[in-house]
N, C-alpha and C positions, 0 to 999 in steps of 0.2 A: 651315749655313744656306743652301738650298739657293734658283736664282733669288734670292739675295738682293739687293736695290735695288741697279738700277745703274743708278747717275747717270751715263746717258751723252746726252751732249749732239750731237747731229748735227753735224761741223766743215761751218759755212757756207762757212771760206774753201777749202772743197775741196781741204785737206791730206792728204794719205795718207801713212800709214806703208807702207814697203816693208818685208817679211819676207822677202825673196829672192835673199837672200845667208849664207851660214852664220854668220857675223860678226854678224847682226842677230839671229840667234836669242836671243841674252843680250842683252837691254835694257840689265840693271844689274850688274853685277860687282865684288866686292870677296874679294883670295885670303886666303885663309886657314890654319890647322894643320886646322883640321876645314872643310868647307865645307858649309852647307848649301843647298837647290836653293828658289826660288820661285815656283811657278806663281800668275798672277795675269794675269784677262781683262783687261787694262787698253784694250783696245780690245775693243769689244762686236758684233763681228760680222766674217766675215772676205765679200769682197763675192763675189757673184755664185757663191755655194758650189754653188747648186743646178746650176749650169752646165757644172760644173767636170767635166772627159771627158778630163783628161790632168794628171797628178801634177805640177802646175806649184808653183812657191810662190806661198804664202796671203798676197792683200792684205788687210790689216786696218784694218778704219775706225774710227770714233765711240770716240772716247778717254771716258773713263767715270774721273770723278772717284774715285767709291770703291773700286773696285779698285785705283787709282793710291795713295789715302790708306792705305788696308789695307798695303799691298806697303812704305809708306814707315814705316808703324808697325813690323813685322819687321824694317827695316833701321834704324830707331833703337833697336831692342830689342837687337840683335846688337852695336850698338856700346855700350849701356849696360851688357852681360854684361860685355862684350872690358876698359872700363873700369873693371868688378868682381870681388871677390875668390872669385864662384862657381865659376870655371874658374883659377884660377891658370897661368900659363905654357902656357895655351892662348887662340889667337885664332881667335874663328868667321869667315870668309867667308860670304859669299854669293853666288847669279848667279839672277838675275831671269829668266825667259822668259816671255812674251807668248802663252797659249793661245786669246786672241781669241772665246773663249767656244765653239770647236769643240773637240770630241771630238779628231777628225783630227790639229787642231793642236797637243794637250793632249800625244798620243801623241808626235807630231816633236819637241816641247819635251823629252817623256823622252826617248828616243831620245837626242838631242844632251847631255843634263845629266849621261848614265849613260855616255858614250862613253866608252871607253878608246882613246886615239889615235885618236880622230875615228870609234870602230867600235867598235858593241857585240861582244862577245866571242861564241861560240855554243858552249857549256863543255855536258857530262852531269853535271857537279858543280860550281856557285858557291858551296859553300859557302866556298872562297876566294877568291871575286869581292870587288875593292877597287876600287868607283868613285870618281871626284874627288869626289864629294856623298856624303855618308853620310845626309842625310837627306831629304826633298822636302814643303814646306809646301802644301798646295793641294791641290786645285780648290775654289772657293766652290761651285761649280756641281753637284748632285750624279752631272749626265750625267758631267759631264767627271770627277770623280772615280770615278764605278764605271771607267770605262775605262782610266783610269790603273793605278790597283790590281788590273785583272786582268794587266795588264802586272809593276806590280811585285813582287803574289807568287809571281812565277817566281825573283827576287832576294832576297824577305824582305827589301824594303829599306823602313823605315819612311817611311809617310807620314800629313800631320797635317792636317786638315784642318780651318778655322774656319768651314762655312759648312755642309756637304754633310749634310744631315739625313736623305737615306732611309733606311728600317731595314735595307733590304737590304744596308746597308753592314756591318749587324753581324755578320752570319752570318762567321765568323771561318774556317770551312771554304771558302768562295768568296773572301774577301778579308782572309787572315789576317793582313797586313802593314798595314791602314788601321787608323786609330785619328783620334779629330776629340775636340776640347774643346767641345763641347757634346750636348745630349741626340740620342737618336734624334728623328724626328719621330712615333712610336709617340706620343712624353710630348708632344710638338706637339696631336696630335690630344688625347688624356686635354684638354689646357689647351683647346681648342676648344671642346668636347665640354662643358667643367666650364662654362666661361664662358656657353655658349648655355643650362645648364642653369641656372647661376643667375639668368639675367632673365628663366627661366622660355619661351624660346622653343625649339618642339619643330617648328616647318615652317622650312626654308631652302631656299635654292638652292645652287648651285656650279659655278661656272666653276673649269676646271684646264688649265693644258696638257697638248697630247699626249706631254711626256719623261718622261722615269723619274722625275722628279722630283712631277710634275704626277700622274701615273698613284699614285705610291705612296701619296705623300700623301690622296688621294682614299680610296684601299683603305684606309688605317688609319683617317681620319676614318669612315669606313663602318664600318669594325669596331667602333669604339669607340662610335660612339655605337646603335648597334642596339636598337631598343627604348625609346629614350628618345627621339632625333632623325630625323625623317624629310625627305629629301632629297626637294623636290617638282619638283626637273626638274636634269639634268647635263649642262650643254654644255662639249665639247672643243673649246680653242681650240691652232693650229700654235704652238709654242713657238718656230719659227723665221721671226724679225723681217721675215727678208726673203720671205717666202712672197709668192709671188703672189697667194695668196687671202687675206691676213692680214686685208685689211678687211673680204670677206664672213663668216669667222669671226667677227669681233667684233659686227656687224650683229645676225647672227643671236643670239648668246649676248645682244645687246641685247634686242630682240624678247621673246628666254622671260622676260627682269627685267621688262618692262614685264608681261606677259601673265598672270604667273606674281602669285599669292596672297602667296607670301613674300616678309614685309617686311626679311628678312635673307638676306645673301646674304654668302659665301664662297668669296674671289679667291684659287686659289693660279695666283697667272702672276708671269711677269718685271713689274718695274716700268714697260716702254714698253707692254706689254698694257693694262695698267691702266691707264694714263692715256690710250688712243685707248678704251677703253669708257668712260671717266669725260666725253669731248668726246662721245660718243654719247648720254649719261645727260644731259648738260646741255643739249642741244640740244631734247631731249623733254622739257623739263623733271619729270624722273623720280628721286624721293628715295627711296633705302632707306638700312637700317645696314649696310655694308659690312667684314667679319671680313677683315683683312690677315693672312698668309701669312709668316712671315719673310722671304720674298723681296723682297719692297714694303714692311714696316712702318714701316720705318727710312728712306721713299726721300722726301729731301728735294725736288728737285726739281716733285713733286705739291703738296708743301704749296703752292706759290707760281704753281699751275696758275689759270688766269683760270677765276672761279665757281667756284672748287673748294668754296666751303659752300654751292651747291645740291644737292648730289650727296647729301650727306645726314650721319649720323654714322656714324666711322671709329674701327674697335677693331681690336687688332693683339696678338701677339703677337713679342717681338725675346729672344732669345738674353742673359744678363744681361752690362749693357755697365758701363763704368767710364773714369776719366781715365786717362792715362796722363801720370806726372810729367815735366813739362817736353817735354813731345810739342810742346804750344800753340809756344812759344819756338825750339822743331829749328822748324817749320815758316814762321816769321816770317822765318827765317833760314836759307833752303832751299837747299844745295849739299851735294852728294857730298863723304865724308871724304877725305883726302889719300890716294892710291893706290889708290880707288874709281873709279869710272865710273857714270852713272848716264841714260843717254840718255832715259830718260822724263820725267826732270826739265826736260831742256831741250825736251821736247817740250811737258810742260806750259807753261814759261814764253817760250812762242811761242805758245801758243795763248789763253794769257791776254794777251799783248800785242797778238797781234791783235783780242780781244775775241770768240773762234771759238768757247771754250766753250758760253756764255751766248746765241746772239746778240740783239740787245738790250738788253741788260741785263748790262755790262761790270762792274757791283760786284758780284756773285755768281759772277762767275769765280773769284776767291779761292777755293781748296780748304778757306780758314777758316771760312769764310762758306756756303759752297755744301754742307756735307757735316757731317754730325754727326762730331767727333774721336771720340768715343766707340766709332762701329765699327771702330776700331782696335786696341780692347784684347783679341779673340779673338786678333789677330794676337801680341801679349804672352802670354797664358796660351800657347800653341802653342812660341814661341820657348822661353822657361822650361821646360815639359816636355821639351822635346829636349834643352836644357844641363842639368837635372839627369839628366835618362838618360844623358848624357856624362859628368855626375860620378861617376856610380856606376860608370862603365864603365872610367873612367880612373884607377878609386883619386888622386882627389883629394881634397887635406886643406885648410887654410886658406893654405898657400904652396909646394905643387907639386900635380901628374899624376903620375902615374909609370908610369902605363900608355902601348900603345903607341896616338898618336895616328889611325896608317891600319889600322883596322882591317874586317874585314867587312861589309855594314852588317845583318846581322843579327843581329848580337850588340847594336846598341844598338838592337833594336829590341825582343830580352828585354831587353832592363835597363831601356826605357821602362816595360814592364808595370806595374814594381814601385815607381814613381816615386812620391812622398807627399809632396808640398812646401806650404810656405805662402807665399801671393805677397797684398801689399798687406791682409792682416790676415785672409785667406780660404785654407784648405785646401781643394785639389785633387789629383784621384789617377781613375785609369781603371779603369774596370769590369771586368767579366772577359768583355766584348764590346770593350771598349778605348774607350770613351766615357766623357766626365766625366756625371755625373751632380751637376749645381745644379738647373737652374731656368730660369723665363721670367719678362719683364717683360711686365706690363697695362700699354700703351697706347692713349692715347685722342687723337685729334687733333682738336684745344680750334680754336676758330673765335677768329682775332683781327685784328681790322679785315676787310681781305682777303682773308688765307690763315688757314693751319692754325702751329699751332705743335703741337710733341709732346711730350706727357708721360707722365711714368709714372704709373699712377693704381690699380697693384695687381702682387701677384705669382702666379705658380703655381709652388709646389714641389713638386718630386716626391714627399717624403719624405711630406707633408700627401693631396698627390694635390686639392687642390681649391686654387681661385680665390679671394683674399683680395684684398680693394679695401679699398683705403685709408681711413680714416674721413675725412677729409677733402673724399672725393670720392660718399661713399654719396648725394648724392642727384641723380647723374647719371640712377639707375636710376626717375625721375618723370619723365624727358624722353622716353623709351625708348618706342616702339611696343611693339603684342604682336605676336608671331610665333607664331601656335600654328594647326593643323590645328582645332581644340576649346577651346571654353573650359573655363579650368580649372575642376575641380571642386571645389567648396567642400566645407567638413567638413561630414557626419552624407552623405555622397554618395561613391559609387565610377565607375569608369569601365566601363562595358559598351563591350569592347573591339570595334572592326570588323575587316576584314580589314587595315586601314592600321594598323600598328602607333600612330601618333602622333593617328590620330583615333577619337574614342569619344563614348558618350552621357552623361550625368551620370544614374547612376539612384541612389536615395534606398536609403539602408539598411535592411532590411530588421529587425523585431524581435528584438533579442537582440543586434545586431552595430553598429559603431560604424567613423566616422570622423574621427580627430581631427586630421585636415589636408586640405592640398590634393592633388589627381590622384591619390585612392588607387588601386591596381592592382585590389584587393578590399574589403570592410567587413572589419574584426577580428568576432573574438568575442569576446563579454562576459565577464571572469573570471568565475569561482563567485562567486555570491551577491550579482553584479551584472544590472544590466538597460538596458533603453534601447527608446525606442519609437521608431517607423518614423521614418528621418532624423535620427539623436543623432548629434550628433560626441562625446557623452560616455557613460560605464554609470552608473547610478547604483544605488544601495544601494535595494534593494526597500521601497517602501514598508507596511510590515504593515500587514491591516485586520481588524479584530476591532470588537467591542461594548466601545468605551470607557464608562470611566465617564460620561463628560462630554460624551457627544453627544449628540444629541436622540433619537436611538430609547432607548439607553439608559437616560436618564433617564427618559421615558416608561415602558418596561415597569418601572423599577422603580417610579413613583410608581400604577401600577397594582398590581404588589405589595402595596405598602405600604396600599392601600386597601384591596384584598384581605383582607389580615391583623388590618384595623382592623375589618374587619363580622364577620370572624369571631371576633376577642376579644368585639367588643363583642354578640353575638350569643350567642357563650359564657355570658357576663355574666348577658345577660336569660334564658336557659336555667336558668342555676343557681339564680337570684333566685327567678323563676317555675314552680322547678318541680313543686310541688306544685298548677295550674293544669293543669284537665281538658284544656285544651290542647296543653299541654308534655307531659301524662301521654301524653298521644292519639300524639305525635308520636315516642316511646321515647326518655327522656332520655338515657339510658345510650349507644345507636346512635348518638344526634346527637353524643352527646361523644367519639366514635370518630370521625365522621364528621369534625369540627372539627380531629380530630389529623390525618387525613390531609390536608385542606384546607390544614393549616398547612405539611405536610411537603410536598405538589404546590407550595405558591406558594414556598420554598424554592428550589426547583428552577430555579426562575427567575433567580434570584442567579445561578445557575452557570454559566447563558447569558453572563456580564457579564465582560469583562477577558479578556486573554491568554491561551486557553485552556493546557492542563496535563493529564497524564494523568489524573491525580486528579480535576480538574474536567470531566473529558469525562464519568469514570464517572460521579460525584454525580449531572448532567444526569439523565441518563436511571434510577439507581440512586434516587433522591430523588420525581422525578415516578411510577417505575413502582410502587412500594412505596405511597405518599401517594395517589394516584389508586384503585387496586386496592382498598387498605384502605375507601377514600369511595365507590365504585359495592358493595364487598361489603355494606356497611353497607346499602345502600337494596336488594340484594338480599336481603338478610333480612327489613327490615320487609314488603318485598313477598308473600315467601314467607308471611309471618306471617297479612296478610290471608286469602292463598289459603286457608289452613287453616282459617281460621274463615269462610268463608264462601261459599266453591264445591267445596268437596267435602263433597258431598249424600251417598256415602253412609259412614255411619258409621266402618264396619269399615277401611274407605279412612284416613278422617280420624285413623283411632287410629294406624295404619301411615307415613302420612305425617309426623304430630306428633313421631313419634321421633327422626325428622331433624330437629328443630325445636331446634336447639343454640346458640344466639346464640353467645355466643364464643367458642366448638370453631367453629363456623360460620367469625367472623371469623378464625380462627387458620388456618384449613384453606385459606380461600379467598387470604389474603395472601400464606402461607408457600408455596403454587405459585407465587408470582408472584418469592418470595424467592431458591427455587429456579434456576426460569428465571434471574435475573438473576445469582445464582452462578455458575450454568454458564457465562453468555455472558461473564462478566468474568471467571474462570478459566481454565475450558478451551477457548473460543472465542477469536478475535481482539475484544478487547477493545475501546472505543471510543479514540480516542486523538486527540491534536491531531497533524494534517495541513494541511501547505501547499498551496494550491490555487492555480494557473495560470491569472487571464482568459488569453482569447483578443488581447484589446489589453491595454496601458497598463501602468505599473511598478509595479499593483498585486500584491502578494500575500498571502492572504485565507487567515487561519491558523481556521481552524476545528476542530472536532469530529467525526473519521468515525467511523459509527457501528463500524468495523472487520468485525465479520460480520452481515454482512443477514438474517442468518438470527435472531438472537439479537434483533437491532431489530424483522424482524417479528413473531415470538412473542412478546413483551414485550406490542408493543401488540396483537396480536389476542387477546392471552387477556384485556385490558383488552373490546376490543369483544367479546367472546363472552358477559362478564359484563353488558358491558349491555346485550347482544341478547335473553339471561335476561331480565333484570331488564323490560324492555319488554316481552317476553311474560306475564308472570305479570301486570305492573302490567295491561297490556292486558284480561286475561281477568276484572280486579273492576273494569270500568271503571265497570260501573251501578251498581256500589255507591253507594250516599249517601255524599256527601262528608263530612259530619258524621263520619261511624265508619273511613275510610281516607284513605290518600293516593297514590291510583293515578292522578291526576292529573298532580300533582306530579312522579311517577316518571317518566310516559311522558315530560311535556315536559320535564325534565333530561333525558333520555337522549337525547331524538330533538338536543337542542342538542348535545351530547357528540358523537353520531355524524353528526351533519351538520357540526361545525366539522373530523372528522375525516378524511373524507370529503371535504374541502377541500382538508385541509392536504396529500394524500396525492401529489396532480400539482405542488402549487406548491414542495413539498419536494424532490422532484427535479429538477422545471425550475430550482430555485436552490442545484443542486448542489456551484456551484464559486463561491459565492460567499458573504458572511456575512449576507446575507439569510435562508438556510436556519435560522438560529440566529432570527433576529428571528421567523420565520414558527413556530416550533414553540414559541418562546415565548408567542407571541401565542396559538395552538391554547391549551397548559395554561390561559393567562389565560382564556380563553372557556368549556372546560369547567369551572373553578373556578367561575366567577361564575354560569356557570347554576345549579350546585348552589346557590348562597348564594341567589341570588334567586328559586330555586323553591321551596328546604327550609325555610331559616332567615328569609328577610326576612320575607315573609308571616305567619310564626307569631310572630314580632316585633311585625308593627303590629296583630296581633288582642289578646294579650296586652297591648299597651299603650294601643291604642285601643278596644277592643271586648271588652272581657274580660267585662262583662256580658251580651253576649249569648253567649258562649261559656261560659255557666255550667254544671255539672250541670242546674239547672234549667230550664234553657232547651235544654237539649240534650234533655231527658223531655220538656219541650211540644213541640217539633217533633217530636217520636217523636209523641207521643199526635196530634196534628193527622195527619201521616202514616196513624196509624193509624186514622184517620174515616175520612178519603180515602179508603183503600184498602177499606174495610167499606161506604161508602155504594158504591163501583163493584161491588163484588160484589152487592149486595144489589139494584142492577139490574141486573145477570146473571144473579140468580136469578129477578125478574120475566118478565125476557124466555127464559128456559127455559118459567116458568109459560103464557106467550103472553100476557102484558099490557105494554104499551109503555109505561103511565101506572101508578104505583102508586094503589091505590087504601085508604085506611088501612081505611076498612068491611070492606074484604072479607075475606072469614073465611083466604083462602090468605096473605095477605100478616099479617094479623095472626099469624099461625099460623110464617109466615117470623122473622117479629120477634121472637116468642117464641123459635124455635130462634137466632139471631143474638146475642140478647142476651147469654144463659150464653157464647158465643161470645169478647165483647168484652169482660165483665167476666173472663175469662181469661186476654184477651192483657193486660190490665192488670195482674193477678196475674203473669205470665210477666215483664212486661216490668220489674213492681217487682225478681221475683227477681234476675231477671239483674245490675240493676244492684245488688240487698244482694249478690252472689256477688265485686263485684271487691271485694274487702277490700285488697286489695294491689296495688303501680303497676303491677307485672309483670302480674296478669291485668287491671286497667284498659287495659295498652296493649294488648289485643289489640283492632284497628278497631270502632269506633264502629258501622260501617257493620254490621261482625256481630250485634250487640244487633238492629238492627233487620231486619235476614235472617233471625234463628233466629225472631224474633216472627212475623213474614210467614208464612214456611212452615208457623210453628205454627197461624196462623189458617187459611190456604189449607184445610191439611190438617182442620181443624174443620168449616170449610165446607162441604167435600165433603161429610163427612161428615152435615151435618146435613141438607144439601139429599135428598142420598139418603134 
C-alpha cells in the first residue's frame, strides 16, 4: 500500500530523534531462535536531505502515528505466535529500524539488520550467507521497497511487504526475493477504473507524485482505463515534503482543479499532500469528488481537517483491513515484553504527554483515538506467512521443530512460496508473482457534524473484477455529479466517436440496427426477421401487410364483387326469361351467356387479391382474371365480326370467303385456348407468379404481395387481352353508321375504349406501387372497372328495354322504323332525282316528275317486298341474330341500286 496515510504530526515541541549513533539504528529489539527484521517510517522525513553533501547521519523528524501502530501490530503478532502452538520450541525476535521514509535510509537500516559482526560480508557464493534476520517486513513506501529488494536479491533474503503496491515489484526477475500481502496496484487501478465506470464518469483529473510510486500508479490507471476513461489534465506534484517548491507544486495542481471541466479528480500523493491541496481547495471555495489512493484512504488525521466537508465527496480505495484480537487491550496497556526494548514507545509516550503529537488537541494524541486499529492487521497476515514458511521449513508438528533453526534465509523464502494457511476464518496463499490476491474495500467518507468519519460502503474483488456497493448504500449514487466528456447516450442512439476517445456525438440508429442501452460504441443489427426504425433501442418482428379481410379496401373491393356478381346473375336471369324477345334475339343469347361465364370467372379473381397471399393464389389472380376476361372481349369480338359480315362487305364473293371464318364457338374456343396457352407456359415454364416480400424504404412494414415472377408472361397475358380489344374496336368502329336498331357497335366501342383506358391507367400506377400492397388494390380495382363497363354497356341497357320498353322494341315496331327509314331515304332520293332533272321544286303536273314517280313506285313497292322477305327468311334465332342494322343495309343498297337504275 504504497504512500500509505501517514499520520504524521509536525513535533511542535521541537523534539528530534538522533539516528547517529549505530546503537539508535534498532528502535526496538526483542532476541529471538529466529529473528525477524522491521522496517517502518516511524518518523516521516529525515530533515534537510536536499542539503545533504557529506554521509553524515540522518536526522529524522515528525513521528507519524501509523507507522508506529503498524510496527506495534508485528510485535504483538510475534508474541501472540511465540505464545502459540504454530512454532513449537521456537521463539521469533524482532529489531525494529526507523527508514524515515528515505530510500538512503531504508538501505543503512539493511545494511545494519544483515550485518554479520557489524559488516556485511562480500562472499561470490551466499548461498551459505546466515544473517541474524532471516526475514525483513517493510517498506510501506514502495520507493523505499523497490530499493531495498534490489539490495536483497543479491541474498534471496525474503521480504514482505504490507503496503508497497507498484506492479514493478512483481516482475520476480528484477526483484525475486519481494513478496507483499496484498494486490498489485495493476487490481488498484482495475478497482479505479471499475468504480469511475460504474457512476458512469468517463472525464477526470489526476494529480500523482513524482516517485515510483506516484509514476506507476498513474501508468496503470492509464492502461487500464484506455477507451473507457479519459484523463483531462495530469499534474506532477514533488513527493518530497521538504521540497522548496512543495507549495508552488500544489498551487498550481490547484489552479488545473479549479480550471479544469472534471468534476472528479484522482489523488495518488502522500497524505500531507493532500491535505495542503484540500486548505487550497477550501480557500477557493472549490468542491469536486475526490478518488483516494491507498496512500491517504485510510488517513485519519484529514477526517478532522477544519472544513474538511467543503471540499467535497471522498471515495477511496484501502487494502481489505480487519481487528486484530485483543490488539485494543496490548495498546491500553502499552509497554515492551520482559527482555524487549522498545524506544519508540517511550518516544511516543513523551510526546503524548507533552501534547506534541496533536498540537492542540491533546485527546487525539491517543494512538486509539488518532489512527484506525484496523491498519494493523496487514502487519498480522505478513507475520503469519513468515511463521508458517518457518513451519514448513522447520518440520514442525504440534510439539517440536526439528529442523535446523539458522538457517540461509533463502531457503525460507522457497518455503514461503508454497505457504496456504487460514488466519481468522479467511485463506491466504501467494501468487506465482508472490502477492496475495483478495481484494479492496469501497470507502466512502460519510460527513458527521464537523468531520468525516469512514466507512466501508462496497468491495472490489479480483476474482468478480468489478465494484459491488453495498445495498445499503446504493443511493449514494443520487447525490453524485456527472463527470463525463458527453452525455450519455440513451437507447435507440450510438456514439459518433471524436478524436478524444471519451468524447462523442449521440447519433440515432440508423434502420435495421438498434440500441438497447446506454454509450453504445455502435447500433447492433437486427436479427433475421426482425426490424426496427430509425432510433429503436428494440427490433421488432415485421409487421406483414397484405389485403385483410377486414379492412376497408378489402371489404370495399369485395362488396363491389359481390355487386358485380349480383347484375350479372340477375341479368342472366332476365336473358333467359326474355329470351325469346327480338331484343335478346338481337343481342346473341348464346355469346351473352358466355359472356356472363367469363364476367363471373374475371370478378372471381378478385377474391384472390384478398388475404395472405400463397403460391396458388398468386397464380388464380392472374390465371382466373386472364382466362374470364379473354373469354368476355372474345365473345363481343365475335358478335362484332358478325355484324361486319352482314353489312360492310359489299362484295359478294368476299362475304362468302369471309363467312367461313364465321365459327362462333371454334371462335370462342380458338381465341380463349391462346390465352390458356400463354398462361401455361408462364405458370409452367416461366417463373411463375409467387408471394414475395417487399422492403418500404422506412417503417417495420412488410408488404407480402404477389410478383408477377416473369414479366414477360404478365405482359403477353395482358397484351394479347388488349390486341383483342384493339380488334374488337376496330371492326366495331367500321359499322358505326349502322342503325342501332340492327347492331351493337356502339356498345362495343365504348366497353372497349372503358377496358383500354382503365388499362392504360393502371399501367404507370402498378409500377409506381411496386413495393407495396397497393399494387394488389390498384389491379383489383382495373378488373372491377373493366367488368362493370361490360355489364353496363352490354347487359344493363338490354335489361331496362326488355323491361321497360319491350313494346317499342317489338318485331313490329322494329318494321315501322324500317318502313318510315325507308320514306325518308326514297323522298331524299327522289329530290336528287329533281335536281339532276334541273328543277329545285317538284312539280306533280309535270309530265318528268310524274314519269319519275311512276318509275319510283315499282321501286318501293319492292323494297317492301325485300324488306317482308328478309324478315319471313329468319325462321331461326341464329339467323335473327345476325344485326338488325343488316335488314336495313341489304334494303338500302337494294333500292340505291333500283334507283339508279331507273333514273338512267
Amino acid at each position: 500500500m504504497d504512500l500509505r496515510v501517514l499520520a504524521l504530526l509536525t513535533l511542535s515541541s521541537g523534539l528530534w530523534v538522533r539516528c547517529d549513533v549505530p546503537s539508535s539504528l534498532s528502535g526496538a529489539y526483542m532476541p529471538g531462535d529466529v529473528n525477524i527484521a522491521i522496517l517502518s517510517s516511524i518518523h516521516a522525513k529525515v530533515t534537510n536531505l536536499h542539503k545533504r553533501t557529506r554521509p553524515q547521519p540522518f536526522v529524522c523528524t515528525d513521528f507519524d502515528l501509523i507507522p508506529f501502530l503498524q510496527s506495534l501490530g508485528a510485535i504483538y503478532t510475534i508474541e501472540e505466535i511465540n505464545n502459540s502452538s504454530l512454532l513449537p520450541g521456537i521463539k521469533l525476535g524482532y529489531e525494529v529500524c526507523d527508514s524515515c521514509a528515505s530510500p538512503t535510509k531504508a538501505l543503512q537500516c539493511v545494511e545494519h539488520l544483515l550485518a554479520v559482526n557489524g559488516s556485511l560480508p562480500s562472499l561470490s557464493d551466499y548461498s551459505d550467507f546466515r544473517p541474524p534476520v532471516k526475514a525483513l517486513l517493510g517498506e510501506r513506501y514502495s520507493e523505499l521497497s523497490i530499493a531495498i529488494a534490489k539490495l536483497l536479491s543479491l541474498y534471496l533474503c525474503p521480504q514482505v511487504s504490507t503496503s508497497s503496491s507498484a506492479p514493478v515489484l512483481s516482475d520476480k526477475l528484477r526483484y525475486p526475493s519481494f513478496m507483499r500481502v496484498i494486490p498489485s496496484d495493476i487490481y488498484q487501478a482495475q478497482a479505479l477504473v471499475k468504480l469511475m465506470s460504474h457512476f458512469s464518469w468517463n472525464w477526470v483529473g489526476v494529480v500523482h507524485g513524482d516517485d515510483d510510486y506516484g509514476r506507476a500508479a498513474y501508468q496503470s490507471f492509464v492502461q487500464q482505463s484506455a477507451g473507457t476513461i479519459c484523463v483531462d489534465f495530469e499534474k506532477v506534484v514533488t513527493h518530497y515534503l521538504d521540497h522548496v517548491d512543495v507549495e508552488k507544486y500544489i498551487k498550481d495542481a490547484a489552479k488545473s482543479i479549479r480550471e479544469s471541466r472534471a468534476k472528479v479528480v484522482l489523488l495518488i500523493l502522500k497524505p500531507q499532500l493532500v491535505e495542503k491541496l484540500f486548505k487550497e481547495m477550501i480557500q477557493t471555495n472549490t468542491s469536486r469528488v475526490w478518488i483516494a489512493s491507498d496512500a491517504w484512504a485510510l488517513y485519519r488525521p484529514l477526517t478532522k481537517m477544519k472544513d474538511i466537508n467543503k471540499v467535497g465527496q471522498i471515495f477511496g480505495f484501502s487494502f481489505t483491513m480487519g481487528n486484530i484480537p485483543g490488539f485494543e487491550d496490548y495498546l491500553r496497556n502499552l509497554r515492551p515484553m520482559p527482555g524487549a526494548r522498545n524506544g519508540f514507545i517511550e518516544e511516543y509516550k513523551q510526546l503524548r504527554l507533552n501534547c506534541s503529537l496533536w498540537p492542540g488537541n491533546c485527546s487525539t494524541d491517543d494512538v486509539l483515538y488518532a489512527v484506525d486499529l484496523r491498519e494493523a492487521y496487514m502487519e498480522r497476515l505478513a507475520i503469519y506467512a513468515i511463521a508458517h514458511g518457518l513451519r514448513t521449513l522447520l518440520d514442525c508438528n504440534d510439539t517440536t521443530c526439528s529442523g535446523d533453526n539458522n538457517f540461509p534465509p533463502w531457503k525460507l523464502l522457497e518455503s514461503m512460496h508454497s505457504v496456504n494457511f487460514t488466519l481468522d476464518g479467511t485463506r491466504y496463499f501467494f501468487d506465482e508473482n508472490g502477492d496475495f490476491v483478495d481484494g479492496y474495500d469501497l470507502i466512502m467518507w460519510k460527513e458527521k457534524d464537523d468531520e468525516r468519519i469512514i466507512e466501508i460502503v462496497g468491495k472490489f474483488l479480483l476474482k468478480k473484477a468489478d465494484v459491488e456497493i453495498f445495498s445499503e448504500f446504493q443511493s449514494i449514487n443520487d447525490s453524485l455529479p456527472m463527470a463525463r466528456c458527453s452525455n450519455s447516450c440513451t437507447p435507440g442512439t450510438a456514439k459518433n466517436q471524436s478524436k478524444i476517445p471519451c468524447c462523442y456525438n449521440c447519433v440515432e440508429c440508423s434502420e435495421g440496427k438498434y440500441a438497447d442501452g446506454y454509450d453504445f460504441p455502435k447500433c447492433l443489427k437486427c436479427p433475421e426477421g426482425k426490424w426496427s426504425t430509425t432510433g429503436a433501442s428494440e427490433c421488432e418482428y415485421f409487421q406483414e401487410i397484405y389485403l385483410v379481410w377486414n379492412d376497408s379496401y378489402p371489404i370495399a373491393l369485395l362488396a363491389a364483387t359481390a355487386i358485380g356478381l349480383i347484375l350479372v346473375f340477375i341479368s342472366f336471369i332476365i336473358f333467359n326469361v326474355h329470351r325469346n324477345t327480338t331484343v335478346i334475339k338481337a343481342a346473341d343469347n348464346t355469346m351473352s351467356c358466355f359472356m356472363f361465364l367469363g364476367l363471373t370467372v374475371s370478378f372471381a379473381s378478385v377474391v384472390m387479391f384478398i388475404g395472405r397471399p400463397n403460391e396458388h393464389q398468386c397464380r388464380a389472380q392472374h390465371a382466373l382474371y386472364g382466362l374470364g376476361f379473354t373469354l368476355c372481349v372474345s365473345c363481343i369480338l365475335v358478335k362484332a365480326y358478325r355484324s361486319f359480315l352482314a353489312f360492310l362487305a359489299f362484295d359478294p364473293a368476299k362475304q362468302h370467303q369471309l363467312k367461313k371464318l364465321y365459327k362462333p364457338v371454334i371462335n370462342l374456343v380458338l381465341l380463349t385456348g391462346a390465352q390458356g396457352i400463354i398462361l401455361l407456359f408462364w405458370m409452367t415454364l416461366g417463373k411463375s407468379p409467387r408471394p414475395e416480400i417487399k422492403w418500404p424504404e422506412t417503417g417495420l412494414k412488410q408488404y407480402v404481395v404477389c410478383d408477377e415472377g416473369s414479366i414477360v408472361g404478365f405482359v403477353v397475358m395482358h397484351g394479347y387481352i388488349a390486341l383483342l380489344a384493339f380488334i374488337c374496336f376496330f371492326v366495331a368502329f367500321k359499322g358505326r353508321k349502322v342503325p342501332h336498331d340492327f347492331n351493337e357497335t356502339g356498345v362495343i366501342i365504348f366497353s372497349i375504349l372503358i377496358h383500354l383506358f382503365v388499362w392504360l391507367c393502371f399501367i404507370p400506377i402498378y409500377i409506381e406501387r411496386n413495393k407495396t400492397e397497393q399494387r394488389h388494390i390498384v389491379q383489383a380495382s382495373a378488373i372491377l372497372a373493366s367488368n362493370y363497363g361490360i355489364i353496363f354497356c352490354h347487359f344493363i341497357p338490354k335489361c331496362y328495354i326488355v323491361l321497360w320498353e319491350l313494346s317499342e322494341n317489338s318485331r313490329a315496331s322494329i318494321m315501322a322504323r324500317l318502313a318510315k327509314r325507308i320514306r325518308e331515304e326514297t323522298a331524299t332520293a327522289d329530290i336528287t332525282v329533281l335536281h339532276e332533272a334541273g328543277q329545285t321544286t317538284p312539280d306533280v303536273t309535270s309530265p318528268g316528275v310524274a314519269t319519275i314517280c311512276d318509275q319510283v313506285a315499282p321501286s318501293v313497292i319492292e323494297i317492301n317486298a325485300i324488306t317482308k322477305d328478309v324478315f319471313s327468311t329468319l325462321k331461326t334465332e341464329d339467323d335473327f341474330n345476325m344485326d338488325r342494322g343488316g335488314i336495313e343495309s341489304t334494303v338500302f343498297r337494294h333500292f340505291r341500286l333500283t334507283q339508279r337504275h331507273t333514273t338512267k
